[in-house]
N, C-alpha and C positions, 0 to 999 in steps of 0.2 A: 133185500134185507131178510133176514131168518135169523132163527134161536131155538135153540132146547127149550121145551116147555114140559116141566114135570105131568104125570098123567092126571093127578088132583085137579090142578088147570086149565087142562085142557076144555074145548068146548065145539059142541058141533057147529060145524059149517068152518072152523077152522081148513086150511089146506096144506097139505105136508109137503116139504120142502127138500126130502130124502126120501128115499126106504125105509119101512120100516122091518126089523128081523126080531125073531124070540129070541132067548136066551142060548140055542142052539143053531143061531144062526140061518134060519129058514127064514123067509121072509114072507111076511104077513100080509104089507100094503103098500103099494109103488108111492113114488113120488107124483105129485099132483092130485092126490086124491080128497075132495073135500071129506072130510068125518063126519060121520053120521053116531047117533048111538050106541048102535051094532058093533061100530069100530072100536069104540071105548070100552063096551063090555070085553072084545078080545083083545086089546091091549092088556088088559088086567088080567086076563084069562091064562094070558101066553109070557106075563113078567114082564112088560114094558112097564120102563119104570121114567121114561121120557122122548119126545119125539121130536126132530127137526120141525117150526112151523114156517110158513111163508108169513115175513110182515112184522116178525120180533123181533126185535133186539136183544142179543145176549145180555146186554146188562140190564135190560128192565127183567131180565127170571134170575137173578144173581139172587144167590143166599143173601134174605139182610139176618145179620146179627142182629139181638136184641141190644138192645143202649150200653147195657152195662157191661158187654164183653168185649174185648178188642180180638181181631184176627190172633194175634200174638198167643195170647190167654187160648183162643181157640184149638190155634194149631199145636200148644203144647199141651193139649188136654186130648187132644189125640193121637199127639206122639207117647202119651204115658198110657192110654186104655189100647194101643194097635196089638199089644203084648196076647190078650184076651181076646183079641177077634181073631189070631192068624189063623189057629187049623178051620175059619168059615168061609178061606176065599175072600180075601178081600180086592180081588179084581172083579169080583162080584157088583154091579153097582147101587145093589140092593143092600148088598154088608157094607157097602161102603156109607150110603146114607144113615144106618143105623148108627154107623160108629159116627158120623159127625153129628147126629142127633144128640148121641150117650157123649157125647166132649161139649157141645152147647152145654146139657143139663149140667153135667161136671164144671165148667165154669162158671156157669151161672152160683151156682152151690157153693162156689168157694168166695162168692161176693156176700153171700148169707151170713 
């Protein structure tokens, strides 16, 4: 078993279950390597913004929604704000968390 674990998350002695690469595609830290501190600080250093771990489960790192939003509400609060992100790269998946952050906030807002 394995899953994406955003870098917030993460915790040493964790064991990586992939590669890890920067943003440019150079790779950082093999598969099988337990984390240490060190690792974290260049995670952050190099734009990892999540990593394969050994032992997760995909759906226990799933986005939760706060109560009052439904997927539905979510995802058309980010089909109306995607207008405002494109010239940032949104295969980016650093722009891409921002814009689902900024579509949470927006629909939350429109429960207010």
């Amino acid at each position: 078993m394995m899953g994406m674990v955003p870098i917030d998350s993460l915790e040493t002695g964790m064991t990586l279950a992939g590669d890890v690469f920067d943003r440019t595609g150079r790779m950082l830290l093999g598969s099988g390597t337990e984390l240490t501190g060190k690792h974290l600080t260049i995670f952050r250093t190099w734009g990892v913004v999540e990593v394969n771990i050994e032992g997760v489960n995909d759906s226990e790192t799933a986005v939760q929604l706060p109560p009052d939003i439904t997927m539905e509400e979510l995802l058309a609060a980010e089909k109306e704000l995607e207008p405002r992100f494109r010239h940032a790269g949104l295969d980016n998946p650093v722009i891409q968390e921002l814009l689902r952050i900024a579509a949470a906030k927006k629909a939350h807002n429109a429960h207010i």
